[in-house]
BAFI-494634 format. One line per field, with one value per residue (C-alpha): chain; x, y, z; residue in one letter. Coordinates in Angstrom, 2 decimals, padded with zeros to 5 digits. Layout:
<rs>
bami = (A / ...)
x = (X / ...)
y = (Y / ...)
z = (Z / ...)
loro = (a / ...)
</rs>
This chain:
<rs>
bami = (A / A / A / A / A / A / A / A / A / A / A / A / A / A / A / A / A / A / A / A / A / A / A / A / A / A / A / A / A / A / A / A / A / A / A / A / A / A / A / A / A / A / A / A / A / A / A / A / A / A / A / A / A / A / A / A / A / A / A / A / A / A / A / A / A / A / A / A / A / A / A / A / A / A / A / A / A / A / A / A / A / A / A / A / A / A / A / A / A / A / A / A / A / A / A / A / A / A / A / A / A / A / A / A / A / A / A / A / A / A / A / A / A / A / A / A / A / A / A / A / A / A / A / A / A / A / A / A / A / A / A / A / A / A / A / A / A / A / A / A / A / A / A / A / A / A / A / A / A / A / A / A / A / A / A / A / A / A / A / A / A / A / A / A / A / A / A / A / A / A / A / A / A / A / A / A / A / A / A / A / A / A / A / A / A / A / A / A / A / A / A / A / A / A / A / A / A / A / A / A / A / A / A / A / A / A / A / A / A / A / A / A / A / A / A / A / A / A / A / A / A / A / A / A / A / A / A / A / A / A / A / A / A / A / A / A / A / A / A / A / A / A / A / A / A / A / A / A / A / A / A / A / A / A / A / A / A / A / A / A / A / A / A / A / A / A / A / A / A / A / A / A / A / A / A / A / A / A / A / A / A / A / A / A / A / A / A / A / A / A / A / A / A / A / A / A / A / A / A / A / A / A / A / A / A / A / A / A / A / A / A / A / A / A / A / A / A / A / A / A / A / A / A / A / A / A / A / A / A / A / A / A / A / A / A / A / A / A / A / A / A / A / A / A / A / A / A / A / A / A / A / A / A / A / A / A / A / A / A / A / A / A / A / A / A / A / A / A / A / A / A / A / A / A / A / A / A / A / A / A / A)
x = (000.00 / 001.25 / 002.03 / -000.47 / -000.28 / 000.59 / -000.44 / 002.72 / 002.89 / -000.66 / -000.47 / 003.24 / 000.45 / -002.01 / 000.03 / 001.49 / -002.31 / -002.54 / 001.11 / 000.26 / 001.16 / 004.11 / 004.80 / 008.46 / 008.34 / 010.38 / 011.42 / 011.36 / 013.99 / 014.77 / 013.44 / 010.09 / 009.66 / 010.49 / 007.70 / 005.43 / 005.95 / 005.44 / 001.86 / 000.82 / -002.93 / -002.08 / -003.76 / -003.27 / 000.94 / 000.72 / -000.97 / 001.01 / 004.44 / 003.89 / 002.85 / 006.20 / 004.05 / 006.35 / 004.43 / 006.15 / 005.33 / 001.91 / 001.40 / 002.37 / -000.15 / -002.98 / -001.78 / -000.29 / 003.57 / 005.36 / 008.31 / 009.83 / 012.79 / 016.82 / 017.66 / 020.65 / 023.24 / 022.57 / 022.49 / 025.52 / 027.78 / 026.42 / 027.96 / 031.12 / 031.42 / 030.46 / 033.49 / 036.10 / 034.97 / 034.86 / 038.24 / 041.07 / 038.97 / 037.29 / 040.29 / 039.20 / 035.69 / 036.88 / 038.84 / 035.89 / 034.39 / 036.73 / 037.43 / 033.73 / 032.27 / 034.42 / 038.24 / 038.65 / 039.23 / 041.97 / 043.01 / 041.53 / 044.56 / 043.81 / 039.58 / 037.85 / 035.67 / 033.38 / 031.52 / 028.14 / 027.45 / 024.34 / 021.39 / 018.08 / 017.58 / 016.45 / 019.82 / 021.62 / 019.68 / 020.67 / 024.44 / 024.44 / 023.13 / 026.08 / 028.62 / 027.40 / 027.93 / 031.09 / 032.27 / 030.85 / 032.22 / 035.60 / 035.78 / 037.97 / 036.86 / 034.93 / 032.99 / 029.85 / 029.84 / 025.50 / 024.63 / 020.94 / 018.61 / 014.98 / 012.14 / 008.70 / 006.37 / 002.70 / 002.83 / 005.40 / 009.20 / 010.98 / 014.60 / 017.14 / 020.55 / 022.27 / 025.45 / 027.67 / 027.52 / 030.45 / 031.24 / 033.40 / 035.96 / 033.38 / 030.88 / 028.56 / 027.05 / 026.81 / 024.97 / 026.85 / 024.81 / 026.35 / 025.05 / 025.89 / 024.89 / 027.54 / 029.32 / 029.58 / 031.79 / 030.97 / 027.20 / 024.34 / 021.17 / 019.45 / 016.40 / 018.47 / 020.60 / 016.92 / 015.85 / 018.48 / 018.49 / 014.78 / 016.30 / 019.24 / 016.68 / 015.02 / 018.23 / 018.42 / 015.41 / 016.34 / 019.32 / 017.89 / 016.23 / 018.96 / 020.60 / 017.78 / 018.09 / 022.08 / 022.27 / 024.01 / 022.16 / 024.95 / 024.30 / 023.05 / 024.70 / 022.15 / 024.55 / 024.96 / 027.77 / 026.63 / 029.30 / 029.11 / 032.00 / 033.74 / 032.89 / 033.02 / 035.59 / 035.36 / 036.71 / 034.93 / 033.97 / 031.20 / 029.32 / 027.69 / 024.21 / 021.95 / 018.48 / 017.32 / 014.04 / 013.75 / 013.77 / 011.35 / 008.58 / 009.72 / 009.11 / 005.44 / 004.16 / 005.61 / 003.48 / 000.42 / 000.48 / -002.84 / -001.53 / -001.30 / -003.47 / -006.27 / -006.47 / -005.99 / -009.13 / -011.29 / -010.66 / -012.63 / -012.55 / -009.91 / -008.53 / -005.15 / -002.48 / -000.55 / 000.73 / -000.82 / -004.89 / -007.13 / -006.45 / -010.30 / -010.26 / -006.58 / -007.85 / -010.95 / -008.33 / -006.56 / -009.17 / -010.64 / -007.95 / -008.11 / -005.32 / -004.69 / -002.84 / -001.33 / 001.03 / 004.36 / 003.19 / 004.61 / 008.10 / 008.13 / 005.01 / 005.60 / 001.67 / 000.98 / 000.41 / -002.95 / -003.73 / -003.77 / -006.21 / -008.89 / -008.62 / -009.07 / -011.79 / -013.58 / -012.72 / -010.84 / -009.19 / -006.12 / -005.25 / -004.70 / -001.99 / -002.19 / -001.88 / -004.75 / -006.72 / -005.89 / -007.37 / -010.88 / -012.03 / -015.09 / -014.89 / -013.39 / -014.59 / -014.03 / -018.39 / -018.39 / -015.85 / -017.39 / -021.21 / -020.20 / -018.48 / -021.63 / -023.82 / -025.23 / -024.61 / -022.09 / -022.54 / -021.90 / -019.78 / -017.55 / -014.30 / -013.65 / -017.32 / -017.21 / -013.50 / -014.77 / -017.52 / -015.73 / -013.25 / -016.43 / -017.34 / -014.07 / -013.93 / -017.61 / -016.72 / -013.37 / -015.05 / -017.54 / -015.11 / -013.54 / -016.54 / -017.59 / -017.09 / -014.17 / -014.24 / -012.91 / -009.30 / -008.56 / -006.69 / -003.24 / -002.38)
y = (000.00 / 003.56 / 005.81 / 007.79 / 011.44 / 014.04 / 017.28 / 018.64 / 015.81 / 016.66 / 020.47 / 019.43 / 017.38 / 019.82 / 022.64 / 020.25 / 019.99 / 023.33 / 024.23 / 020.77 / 017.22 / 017.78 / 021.35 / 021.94 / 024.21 / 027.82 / 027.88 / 031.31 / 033.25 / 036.52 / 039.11 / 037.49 / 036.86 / 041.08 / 041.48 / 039.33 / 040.81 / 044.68 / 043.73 / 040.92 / 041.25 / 039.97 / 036.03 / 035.67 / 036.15 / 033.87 / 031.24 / 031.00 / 031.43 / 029.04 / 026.76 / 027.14 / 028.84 / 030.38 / 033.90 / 034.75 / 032.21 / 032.13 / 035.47 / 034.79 / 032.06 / 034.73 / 036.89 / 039.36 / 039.20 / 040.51 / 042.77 / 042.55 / 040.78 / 040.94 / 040.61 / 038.02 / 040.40 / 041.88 / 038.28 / 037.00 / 040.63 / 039.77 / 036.36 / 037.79 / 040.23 / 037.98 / 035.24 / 038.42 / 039.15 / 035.51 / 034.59 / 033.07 / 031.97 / 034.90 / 037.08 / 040.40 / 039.97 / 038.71 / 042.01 / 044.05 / 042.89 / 043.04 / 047.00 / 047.77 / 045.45 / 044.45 / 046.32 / 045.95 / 041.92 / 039.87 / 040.45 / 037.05 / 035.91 / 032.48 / 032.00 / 028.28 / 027.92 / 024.65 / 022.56 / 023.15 / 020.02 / 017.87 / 016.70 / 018.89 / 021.89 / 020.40 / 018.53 / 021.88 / 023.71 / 020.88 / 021.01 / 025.17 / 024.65 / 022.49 / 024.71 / 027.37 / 026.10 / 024.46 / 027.65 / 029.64 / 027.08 / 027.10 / 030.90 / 031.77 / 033.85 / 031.50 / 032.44 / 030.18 / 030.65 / 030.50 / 028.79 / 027.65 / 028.87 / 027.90 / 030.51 / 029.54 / 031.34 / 031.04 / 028.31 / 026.57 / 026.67 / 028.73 / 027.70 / 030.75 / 031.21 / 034.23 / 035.40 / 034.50 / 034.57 / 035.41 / 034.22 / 036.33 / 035.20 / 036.03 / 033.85 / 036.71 / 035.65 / 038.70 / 038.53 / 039.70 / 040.78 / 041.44 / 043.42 / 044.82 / 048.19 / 050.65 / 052.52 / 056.27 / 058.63 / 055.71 / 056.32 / 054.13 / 054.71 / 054.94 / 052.63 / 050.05 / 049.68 / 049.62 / 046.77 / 045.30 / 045.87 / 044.49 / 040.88 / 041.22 / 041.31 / 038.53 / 036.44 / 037.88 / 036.55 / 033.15 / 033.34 / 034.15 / 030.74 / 029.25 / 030.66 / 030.36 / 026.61 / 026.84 / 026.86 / 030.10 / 031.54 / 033.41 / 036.98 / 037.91 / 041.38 / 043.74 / 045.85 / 043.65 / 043.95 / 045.45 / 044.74 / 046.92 / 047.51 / 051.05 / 053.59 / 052.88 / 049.49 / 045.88 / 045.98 / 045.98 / 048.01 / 047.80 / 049.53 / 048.64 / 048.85 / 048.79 / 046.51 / 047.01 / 048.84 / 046.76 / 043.28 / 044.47 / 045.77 / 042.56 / 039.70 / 041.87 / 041.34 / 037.89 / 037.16 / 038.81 / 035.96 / 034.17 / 030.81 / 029.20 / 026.62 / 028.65 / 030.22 / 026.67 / 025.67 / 028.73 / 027.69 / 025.88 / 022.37 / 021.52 / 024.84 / 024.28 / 027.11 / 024.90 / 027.38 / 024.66 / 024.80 / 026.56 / 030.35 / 031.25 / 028.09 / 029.30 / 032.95 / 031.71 / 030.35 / 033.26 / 035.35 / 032.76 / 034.19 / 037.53 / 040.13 / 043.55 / 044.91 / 048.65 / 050.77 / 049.53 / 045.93 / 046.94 / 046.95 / 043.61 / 041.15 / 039.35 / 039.33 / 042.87 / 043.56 / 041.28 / 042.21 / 045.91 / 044.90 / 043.49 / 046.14 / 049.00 / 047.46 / 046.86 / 050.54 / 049.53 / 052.49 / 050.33 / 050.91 / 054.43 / 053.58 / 052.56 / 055.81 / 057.16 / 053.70 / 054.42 / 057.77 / 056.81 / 054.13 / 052.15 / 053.16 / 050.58 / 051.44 / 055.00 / 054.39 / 054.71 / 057.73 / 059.40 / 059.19 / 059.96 / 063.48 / 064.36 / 064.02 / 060.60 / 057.68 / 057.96 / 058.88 / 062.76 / 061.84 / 059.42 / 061.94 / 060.23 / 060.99 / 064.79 / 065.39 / 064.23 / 066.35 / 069.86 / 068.92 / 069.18 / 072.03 / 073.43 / 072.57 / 073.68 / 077.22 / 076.93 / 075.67 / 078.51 / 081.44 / 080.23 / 080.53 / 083.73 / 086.59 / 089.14 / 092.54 / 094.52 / 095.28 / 099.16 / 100.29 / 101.33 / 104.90)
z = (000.00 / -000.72 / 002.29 / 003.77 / 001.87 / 004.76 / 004.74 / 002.79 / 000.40 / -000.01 / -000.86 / -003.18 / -005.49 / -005.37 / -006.38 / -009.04 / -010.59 / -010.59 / -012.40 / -014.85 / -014.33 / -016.86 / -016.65 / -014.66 / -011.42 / -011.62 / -008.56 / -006.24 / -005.96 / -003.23 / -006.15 / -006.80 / -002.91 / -002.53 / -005.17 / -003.39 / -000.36 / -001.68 / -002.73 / 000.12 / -000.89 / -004.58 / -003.90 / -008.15 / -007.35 / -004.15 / -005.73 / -009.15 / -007.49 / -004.45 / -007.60 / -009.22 / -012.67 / -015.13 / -015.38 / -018.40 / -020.39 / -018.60 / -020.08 / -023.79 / -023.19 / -022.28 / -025.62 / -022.83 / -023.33 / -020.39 / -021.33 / -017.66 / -016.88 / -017.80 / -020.53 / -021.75 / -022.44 / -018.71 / -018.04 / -019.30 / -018.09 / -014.95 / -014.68 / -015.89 / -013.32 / -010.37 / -011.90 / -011.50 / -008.14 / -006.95 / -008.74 / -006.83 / -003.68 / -003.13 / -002.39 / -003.46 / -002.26 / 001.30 / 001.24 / 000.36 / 003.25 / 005.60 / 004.73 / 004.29 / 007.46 / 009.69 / 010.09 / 013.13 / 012.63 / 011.31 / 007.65 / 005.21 / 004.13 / 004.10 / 004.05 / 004.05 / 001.51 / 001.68 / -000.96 / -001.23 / -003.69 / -002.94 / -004.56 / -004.79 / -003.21 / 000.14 / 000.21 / -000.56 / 002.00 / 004.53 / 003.62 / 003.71 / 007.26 / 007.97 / 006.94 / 008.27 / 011.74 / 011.09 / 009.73 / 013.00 / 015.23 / 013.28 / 014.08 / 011.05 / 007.18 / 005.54 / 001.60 / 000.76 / -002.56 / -003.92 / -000.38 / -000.76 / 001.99 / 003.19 / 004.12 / 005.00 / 002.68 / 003.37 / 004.34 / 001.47 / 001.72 / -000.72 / -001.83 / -001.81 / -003.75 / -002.23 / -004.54 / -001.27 / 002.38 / 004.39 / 008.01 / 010.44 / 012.32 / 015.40 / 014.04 / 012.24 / 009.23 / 006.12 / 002.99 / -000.13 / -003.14 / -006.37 / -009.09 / -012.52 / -012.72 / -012.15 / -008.80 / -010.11 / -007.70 / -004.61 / -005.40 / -007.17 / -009.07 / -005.75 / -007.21 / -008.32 / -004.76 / -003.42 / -005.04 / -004.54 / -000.39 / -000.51 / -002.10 / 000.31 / 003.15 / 002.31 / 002.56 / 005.80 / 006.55 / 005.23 / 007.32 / 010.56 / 009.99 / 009.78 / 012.69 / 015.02 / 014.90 / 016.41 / 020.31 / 020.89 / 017.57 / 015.24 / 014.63 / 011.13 / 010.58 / 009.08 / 006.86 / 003.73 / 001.33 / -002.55 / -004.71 / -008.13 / -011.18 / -009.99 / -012.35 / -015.73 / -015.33 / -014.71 / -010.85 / -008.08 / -005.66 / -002.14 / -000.15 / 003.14 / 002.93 / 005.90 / 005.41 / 009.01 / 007.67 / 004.53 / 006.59 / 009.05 / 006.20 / 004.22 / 007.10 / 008.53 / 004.44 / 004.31 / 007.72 / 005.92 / 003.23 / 002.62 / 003.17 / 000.04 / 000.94 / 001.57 / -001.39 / -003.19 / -001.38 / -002.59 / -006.84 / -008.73 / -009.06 / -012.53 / -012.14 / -014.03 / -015.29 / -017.52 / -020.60 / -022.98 / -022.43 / -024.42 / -024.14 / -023.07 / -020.08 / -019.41 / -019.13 / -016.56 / -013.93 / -014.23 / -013.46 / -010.83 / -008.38 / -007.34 / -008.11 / -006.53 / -009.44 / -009.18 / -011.96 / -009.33 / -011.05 / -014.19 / -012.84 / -010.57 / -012.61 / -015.48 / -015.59 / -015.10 / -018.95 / -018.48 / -014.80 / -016.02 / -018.96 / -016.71 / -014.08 / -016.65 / -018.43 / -014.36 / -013.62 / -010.31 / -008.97 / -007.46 / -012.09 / -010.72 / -008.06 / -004.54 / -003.24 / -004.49 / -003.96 / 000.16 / 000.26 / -001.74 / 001.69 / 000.01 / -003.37 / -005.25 / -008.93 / -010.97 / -011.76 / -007.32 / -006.99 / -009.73 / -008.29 / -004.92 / -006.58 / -007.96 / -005.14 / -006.74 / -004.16 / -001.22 / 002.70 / 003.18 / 006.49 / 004.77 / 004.64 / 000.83 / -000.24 / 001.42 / -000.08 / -003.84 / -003.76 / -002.41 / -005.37 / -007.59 / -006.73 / -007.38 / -010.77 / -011.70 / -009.81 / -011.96 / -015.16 / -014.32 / -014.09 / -016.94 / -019.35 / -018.60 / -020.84 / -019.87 / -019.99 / -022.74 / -022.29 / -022.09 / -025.13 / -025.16 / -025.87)
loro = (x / x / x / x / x / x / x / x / x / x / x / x / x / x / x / x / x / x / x / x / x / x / x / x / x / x / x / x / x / x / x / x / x / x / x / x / x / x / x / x / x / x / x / x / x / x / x / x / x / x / x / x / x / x / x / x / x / x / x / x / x / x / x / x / x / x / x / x / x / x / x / x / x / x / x / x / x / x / x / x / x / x / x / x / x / x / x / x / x / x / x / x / x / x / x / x / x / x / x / x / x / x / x / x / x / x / x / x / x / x / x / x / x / x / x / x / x / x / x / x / x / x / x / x / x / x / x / x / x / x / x / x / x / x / x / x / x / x / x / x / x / x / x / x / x / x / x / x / x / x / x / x / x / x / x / x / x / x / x / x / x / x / x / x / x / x / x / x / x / x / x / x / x / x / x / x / x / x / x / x / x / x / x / x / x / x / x / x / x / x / x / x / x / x / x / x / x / x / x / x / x / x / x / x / x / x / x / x / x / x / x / x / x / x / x / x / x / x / x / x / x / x / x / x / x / x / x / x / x / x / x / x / x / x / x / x / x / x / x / x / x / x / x / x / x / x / x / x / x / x / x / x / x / x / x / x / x / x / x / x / x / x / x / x / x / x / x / x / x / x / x / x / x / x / x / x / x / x / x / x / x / x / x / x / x / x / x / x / x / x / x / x / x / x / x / x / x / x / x / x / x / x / x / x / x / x / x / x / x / x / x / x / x / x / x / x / x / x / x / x / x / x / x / x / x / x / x / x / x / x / x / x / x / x / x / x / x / x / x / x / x / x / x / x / x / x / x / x / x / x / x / x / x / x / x / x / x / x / x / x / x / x / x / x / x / x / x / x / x / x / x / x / x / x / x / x / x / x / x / x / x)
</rs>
């Protein structure tokens, strides 16, 4: 007789029928999980990326191509750059960190740098955990080159590969994120180094894990290490970058998470995303999860293209940003903000209703003054 299914084993197949029997997972990485967590109340994200769904090929599916992502020469310069810094053992990066983090320690001359081989990501998650404490209990430099990392996410673990972590000869444990985009004068594109220090606080998170499990826990320093190309060259340079706030906003959304489950439970019975169904049945499960889609989608959603579509043609006012969407309360539609400004439908107390409809005013008394006829200008002499 087969085992009895457990609850895990249970939601693994049932997120399985939902991606298709034959349709490979894409796993989550730290930048979808940042996404996630920016819009927690998006149950259409949770649901396709706890079920490993490719969203970009899910959207070419829907006739909705997505035009986010990197693209291969980014891709492959990336790679390049991240080989340089890494080369012989992790030298130059060690150094980095050791002027940038931690000065006051012993120089890395010599740094351990442990295999990280095993089969599957669980396997790899188990042998980073390993060498992490050996390293912390060895008490000397050691570079884990793409550790893997766990994080509980809704209820279903989520397999992370940091660029490195670094342990300090006091047993601290930093996260070191390397990017592509240039350091100009010391300084970044200030949007780019804040992506990036919302995907370096999710490792943080990941690590904390980790470390919690160790009797005494390791400290997880806050201040990661961004490693950029200096000015307009190939070599490296850092900068310590402090992710106190980001890991604090990042872990509350994570904990706001529908759990996965749950919103499994509430679809229809068949529901399947699998890229290869007919694009009207493909379209219905889509749609058969709800989405909070906002303009900020376009930058972090391979499905925003299609998620914008629908929420235009519904008039939600979440198509107009989330800002605004926070200061109309109750009215969810354009149709409901634009009856409540003209005295249609709306309660007079409701500060939203009362704010539309001085704002109406406004504009009639403005549209008024406009209209009317001037007086004849004087003429010159």
């Amino acid at each position: 007789m087969p085992p009895p299914r457990t609850r895990g084993t249970a939601l693994r197949h049932r997120l399985a029928e939902l991606r298709g029997p034959d349709v490979p997972a894409k796993a989550l990485d730290a930048r979808a999980l940042a996404a996630l967590a920016a819009n927690p109340g998006c149950k259409r994200r949770a649901i396709l990326d706890g079920a490993g769904v490719n969203k970009a090929v899910l959207a070419d599916a829907l006739g909705s191509p997505s035009a986010f992502g990197q693209s291969q020469f980014a891709f492959m310069r990336g790679n390049a750059f991240e080989a340089r810094v890494k080369a012989d053992g992790g030298a130059e990066l060690l150094r980095l960190v050791h002027e940038k983090l931690d000065a006051g320690a012993e120089p890395p001359t010599r740094a351990r740098v442990p295999k990280l081989d095993a089969i599957g990501p669980e396997g790899r998650a188990a042998r980073t955990a390993l060498a992490l404490r050996e390293a912390t209990e060895a008490a000397a430099w050691t570079l884990l080159d793409h550790p893997m990392l766990a994080l509980d996410v809704a209820g279903s673990p989520a397999f992370l590969e940091p660029d490195a972590v670094v342990v300090h000869p006091d047993g601290s444990w930093t996260v070191v994120e390397i990017k592509s985009f240039p350091m100009l004068d010391g300084s970044a594109d200030p949007t780019k180094v804040g992506a990036a220090a919302r995907q370096s606080a999710v490792y943080v998170l990941a690590l904390e894990e980790v470390a919690a499990k160790l009797d005494p826990a390791p400290r997880v320093r806050h201040r990661v290490l961004l490693v950029c190309p200096k000015d307009f060259s190939n070599l490296p340079t850092a900068s310590a970058v402090d992710v106190r706030k980001q890991r604090a906003v990042t872990g509350r959304q994570l904990a706001r998470l529908t759990r996965i489950e749950d919103i499994a439970d509430t679809l229809p019975e068949g529901t399947c995303f699998a890229p290869d169904r007919p694009t009207a049945e493909l379209t219905a499960a889509v749609e058969s999860v709800p989405a909070a889609y906002a303009p900020e989608c376009l930058a972090a959603c391979e499905l925003a293209f299609h998620c914008r579509d629908h929420s235009r043609a519904s008039g939600a006012v979440t198509s107009l940003g989330r800002s605004l969407r926070a200061e109309l309360g109750d009215l969810t539609t354009v149709d409901e903000v634009l009856a409540a400004a003209h005295g249609e439908a709306g309660d007079p107390d409701d500060p939203a209703v009362a704010a539309l409809r001085r704002a109406a005013e406004l504009r009639a008394e403005a549209l008024e003054s406009a209209a009317a006829p001037r007086p004849e200008e004087a003429p010159c002499l």
